[in-house]
Backbone as CSV, one residue per row, in Angstrom:
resi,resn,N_x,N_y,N_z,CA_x,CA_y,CA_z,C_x,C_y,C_z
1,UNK,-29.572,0.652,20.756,-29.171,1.866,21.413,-28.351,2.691,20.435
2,UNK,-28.438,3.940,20.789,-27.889,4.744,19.453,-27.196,5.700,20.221
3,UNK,-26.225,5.927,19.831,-25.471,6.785,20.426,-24.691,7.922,19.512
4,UNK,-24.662,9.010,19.530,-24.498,10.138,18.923,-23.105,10.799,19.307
5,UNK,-21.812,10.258,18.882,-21.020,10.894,19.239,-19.812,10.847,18.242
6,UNK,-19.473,11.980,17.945,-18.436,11.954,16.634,-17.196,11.722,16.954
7,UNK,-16.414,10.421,16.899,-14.957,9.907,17.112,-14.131,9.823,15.890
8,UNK,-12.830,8.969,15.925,-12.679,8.448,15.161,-12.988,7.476,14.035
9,UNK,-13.854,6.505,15.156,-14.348,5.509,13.951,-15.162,6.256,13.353
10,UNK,-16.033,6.894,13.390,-17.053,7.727,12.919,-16.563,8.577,11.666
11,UNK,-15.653,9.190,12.148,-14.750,10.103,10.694,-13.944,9.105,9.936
12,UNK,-13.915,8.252,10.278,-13.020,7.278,9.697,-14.634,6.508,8.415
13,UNK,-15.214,6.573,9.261,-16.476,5.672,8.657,-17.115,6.898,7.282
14,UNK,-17.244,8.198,7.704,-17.088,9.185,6.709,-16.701,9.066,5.792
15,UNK,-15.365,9.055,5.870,-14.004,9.256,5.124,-14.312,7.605,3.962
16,UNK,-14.228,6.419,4.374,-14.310,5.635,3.390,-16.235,5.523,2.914
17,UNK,-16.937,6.451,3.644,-18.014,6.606,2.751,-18.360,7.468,1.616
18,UNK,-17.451,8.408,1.878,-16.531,9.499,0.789,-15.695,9.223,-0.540
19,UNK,-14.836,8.489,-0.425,-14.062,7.379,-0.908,-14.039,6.437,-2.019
20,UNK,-15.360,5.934,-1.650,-16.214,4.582,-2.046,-16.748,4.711,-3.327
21,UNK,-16.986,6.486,-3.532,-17.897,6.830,-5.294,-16.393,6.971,-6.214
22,UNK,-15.171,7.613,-5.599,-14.710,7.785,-6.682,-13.687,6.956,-7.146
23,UNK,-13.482,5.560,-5.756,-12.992,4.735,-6.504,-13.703,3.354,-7.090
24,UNK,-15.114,3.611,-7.040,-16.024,2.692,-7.903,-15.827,3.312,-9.373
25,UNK,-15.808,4.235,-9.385,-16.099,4.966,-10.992,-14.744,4.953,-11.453
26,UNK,-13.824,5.202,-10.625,-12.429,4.750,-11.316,-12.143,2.965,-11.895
27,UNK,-12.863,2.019,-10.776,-12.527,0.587,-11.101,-13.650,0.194,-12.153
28,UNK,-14.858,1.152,-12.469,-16.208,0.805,-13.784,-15.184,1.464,-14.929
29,UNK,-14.687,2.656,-14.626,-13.401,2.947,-16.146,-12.458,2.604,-16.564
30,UNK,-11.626,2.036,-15.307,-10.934,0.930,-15.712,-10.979,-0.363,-16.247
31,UNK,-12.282,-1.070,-15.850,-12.689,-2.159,-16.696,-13.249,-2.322,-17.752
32,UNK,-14.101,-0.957,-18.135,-14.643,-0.753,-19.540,-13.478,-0.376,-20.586
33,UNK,-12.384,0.068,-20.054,-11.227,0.095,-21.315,-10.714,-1.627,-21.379
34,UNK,-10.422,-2.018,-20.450,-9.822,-3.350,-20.586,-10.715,-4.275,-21.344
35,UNK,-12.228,-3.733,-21.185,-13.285,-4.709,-21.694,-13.428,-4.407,-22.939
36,UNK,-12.933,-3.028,-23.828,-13.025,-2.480,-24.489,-11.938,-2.900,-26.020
37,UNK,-11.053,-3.248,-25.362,-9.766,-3.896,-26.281,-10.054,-4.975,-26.491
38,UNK,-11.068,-5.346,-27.795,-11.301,-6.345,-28.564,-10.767,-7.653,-28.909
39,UNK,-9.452,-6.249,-29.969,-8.573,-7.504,-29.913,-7.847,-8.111,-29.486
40,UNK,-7.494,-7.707,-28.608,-6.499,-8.876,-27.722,-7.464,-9.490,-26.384
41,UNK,-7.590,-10.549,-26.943,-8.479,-11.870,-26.083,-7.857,-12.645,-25.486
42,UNK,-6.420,-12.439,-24.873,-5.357,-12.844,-24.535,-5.411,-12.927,-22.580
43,UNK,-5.327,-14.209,-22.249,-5.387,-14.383,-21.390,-4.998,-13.829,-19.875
44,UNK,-4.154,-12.974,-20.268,-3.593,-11.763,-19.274,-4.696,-10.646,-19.579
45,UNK,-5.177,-10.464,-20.161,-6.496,-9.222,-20.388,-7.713,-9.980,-19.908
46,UNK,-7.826,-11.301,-20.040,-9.246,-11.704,-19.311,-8.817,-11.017,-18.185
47,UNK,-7.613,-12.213,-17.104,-7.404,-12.107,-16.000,-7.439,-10.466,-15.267
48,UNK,-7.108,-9.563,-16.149,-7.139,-7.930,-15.615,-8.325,-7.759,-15.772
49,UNK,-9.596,-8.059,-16.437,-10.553,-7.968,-16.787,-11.285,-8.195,-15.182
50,UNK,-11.265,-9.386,-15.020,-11.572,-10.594,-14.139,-11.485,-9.763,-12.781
51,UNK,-9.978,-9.238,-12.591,-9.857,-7.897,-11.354,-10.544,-7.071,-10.958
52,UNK,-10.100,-6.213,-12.498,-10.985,-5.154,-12.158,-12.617,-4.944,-11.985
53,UNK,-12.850,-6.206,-12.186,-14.772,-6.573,-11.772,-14.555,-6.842,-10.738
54,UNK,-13.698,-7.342,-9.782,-13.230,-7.454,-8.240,-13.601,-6.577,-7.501
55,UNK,-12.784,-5.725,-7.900,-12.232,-4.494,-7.147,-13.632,-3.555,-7.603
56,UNK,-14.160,-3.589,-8.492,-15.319,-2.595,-8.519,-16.230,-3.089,-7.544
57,UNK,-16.669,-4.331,-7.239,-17.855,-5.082,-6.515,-17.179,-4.505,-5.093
58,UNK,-15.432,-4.836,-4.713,-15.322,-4.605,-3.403,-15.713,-3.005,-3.410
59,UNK,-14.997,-1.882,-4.326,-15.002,-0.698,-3.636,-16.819,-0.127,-3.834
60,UNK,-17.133,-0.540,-4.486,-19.115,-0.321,-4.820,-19.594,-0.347,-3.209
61,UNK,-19.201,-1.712,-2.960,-20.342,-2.047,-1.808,-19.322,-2.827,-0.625
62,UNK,-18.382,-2.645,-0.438,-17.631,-3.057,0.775,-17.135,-1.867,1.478
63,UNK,-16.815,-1.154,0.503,-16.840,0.503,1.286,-17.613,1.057,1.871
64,UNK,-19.050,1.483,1.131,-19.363,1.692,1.984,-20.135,1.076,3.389
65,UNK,-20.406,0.030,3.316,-20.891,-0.983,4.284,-19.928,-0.973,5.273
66,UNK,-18.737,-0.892,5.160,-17.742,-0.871,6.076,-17.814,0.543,6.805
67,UNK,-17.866,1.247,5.692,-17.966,2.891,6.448,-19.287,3.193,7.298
68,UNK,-20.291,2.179,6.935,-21.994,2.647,7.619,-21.424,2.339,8.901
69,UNK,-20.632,0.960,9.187,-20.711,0.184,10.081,-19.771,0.891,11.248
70,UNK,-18.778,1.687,10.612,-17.801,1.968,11.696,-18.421,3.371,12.163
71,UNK,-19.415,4.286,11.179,-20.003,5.215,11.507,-20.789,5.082,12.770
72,UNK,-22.216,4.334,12.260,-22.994,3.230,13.208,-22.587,3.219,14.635
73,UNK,-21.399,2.002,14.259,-21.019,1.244,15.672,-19.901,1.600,15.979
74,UNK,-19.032,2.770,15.739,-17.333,2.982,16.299,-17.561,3.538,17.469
75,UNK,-18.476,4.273,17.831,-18.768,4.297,19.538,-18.128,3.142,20.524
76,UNK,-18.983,1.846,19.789,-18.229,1.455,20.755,-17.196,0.330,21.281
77,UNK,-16.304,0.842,19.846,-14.878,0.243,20.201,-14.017,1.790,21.072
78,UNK,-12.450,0.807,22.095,-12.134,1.653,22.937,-11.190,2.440,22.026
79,UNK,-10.867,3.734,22.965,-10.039,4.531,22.123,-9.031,4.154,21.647
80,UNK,-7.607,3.108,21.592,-6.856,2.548,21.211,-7.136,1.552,20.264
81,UNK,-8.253,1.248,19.757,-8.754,0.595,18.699,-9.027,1.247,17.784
82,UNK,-10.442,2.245,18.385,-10.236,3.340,17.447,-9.470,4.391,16.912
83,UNK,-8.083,4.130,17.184,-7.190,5.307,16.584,-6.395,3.606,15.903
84,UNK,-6.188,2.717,16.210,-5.735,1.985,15.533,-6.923,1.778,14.113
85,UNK,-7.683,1.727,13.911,-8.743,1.578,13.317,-8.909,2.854,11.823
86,UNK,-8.062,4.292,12.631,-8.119,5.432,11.985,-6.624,5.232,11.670
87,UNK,-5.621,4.285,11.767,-4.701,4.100,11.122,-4.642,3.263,9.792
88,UNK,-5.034,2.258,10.371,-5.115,1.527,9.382,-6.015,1.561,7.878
89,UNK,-6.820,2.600,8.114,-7.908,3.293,7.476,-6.877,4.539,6.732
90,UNK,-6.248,5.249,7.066,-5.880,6.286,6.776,-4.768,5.214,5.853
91,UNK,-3.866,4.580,6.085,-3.242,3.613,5.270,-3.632,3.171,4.047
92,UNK,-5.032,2.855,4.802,-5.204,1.978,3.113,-5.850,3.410,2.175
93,UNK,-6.347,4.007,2.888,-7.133,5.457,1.838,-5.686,6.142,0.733
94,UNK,-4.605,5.963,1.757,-3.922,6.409,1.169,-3.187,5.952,-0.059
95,UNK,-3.013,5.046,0.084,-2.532,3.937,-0.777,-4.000,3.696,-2.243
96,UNK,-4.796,3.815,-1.923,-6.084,4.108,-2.827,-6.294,4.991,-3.563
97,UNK,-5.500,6.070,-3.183,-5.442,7.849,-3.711,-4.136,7.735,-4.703
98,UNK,-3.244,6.484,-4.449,-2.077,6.719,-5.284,-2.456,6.069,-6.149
99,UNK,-3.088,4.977,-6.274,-3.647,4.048,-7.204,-4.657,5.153,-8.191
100,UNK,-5.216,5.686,-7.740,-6.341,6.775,-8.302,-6.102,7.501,-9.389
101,UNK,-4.767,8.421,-8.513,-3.751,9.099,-9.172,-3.057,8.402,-10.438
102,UNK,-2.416,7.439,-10.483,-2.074,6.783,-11.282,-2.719,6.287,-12.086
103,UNK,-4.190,5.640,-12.198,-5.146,5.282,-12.906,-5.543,6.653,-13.442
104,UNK,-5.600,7.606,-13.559,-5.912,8.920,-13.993,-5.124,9.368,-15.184
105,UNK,-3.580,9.127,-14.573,-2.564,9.870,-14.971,-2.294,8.479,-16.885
106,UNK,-2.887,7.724,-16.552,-2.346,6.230,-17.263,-3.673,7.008,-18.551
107,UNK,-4.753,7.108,-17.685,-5.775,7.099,-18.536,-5.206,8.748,-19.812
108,UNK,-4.534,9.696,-19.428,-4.638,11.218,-19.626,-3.786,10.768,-20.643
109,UNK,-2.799,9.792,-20.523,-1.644,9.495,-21.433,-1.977,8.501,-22.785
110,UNK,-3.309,8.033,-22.324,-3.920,7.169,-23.241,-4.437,8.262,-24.278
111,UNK,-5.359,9.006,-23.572,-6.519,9.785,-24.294,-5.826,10.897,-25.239
């Protein structure tokens, strides 16, 4: 059954399908510099290495799968879920945008 109605989960499901490209391409540039520093083969650079292939696999394809899903199916969770749902969402986006910011600002100071 399909149901056609634009809520929260739905903009919420948007919003981290939105999301999802520019912090994949931030966590593929972040790991190609870390992968990039030769010489230091130093076990704290695997391990950041090791992360940031993490975090690219989660934000690649957990984003948006998460976002199809709440698009999809946020119909039909109740409205107090779904605004809890658009909190906790708006939380973590936000917190993602500072990371962004900062991964930007790290990179501008490099270059």
């Amino acid at each position: 059954m399909v149901n056609a109605s634009l809520n929260w989960a739905s903009l919420v499901g948007l919003l981290l399908l939105l999301a999802a490209l520019p912090a994949s391409v931030a966590a593929g540039f972040q790991m190609a510099f870390l992968l990039g520093r030769r010489r230091d083969a130093s076990a704290r650079v695997m391990v950041a290495a090791i992360w940031h292939f993490f975090l690219l696999l989660l934000r690649l394809v957990a984003l948006p799968v998460v976002g199809s899903i709440l698009f999809f199916q946020g119909w039909r969770l109740d409205p107090i879920l779904q605004f809890g749902v658009f909190l906790l969402v708006g939380a973590y986006l936000s917190e993602l945008m500072v990371g962004l910011i900062g991964e930007f600002s790290a990179w501008k100071k490099r270059g």
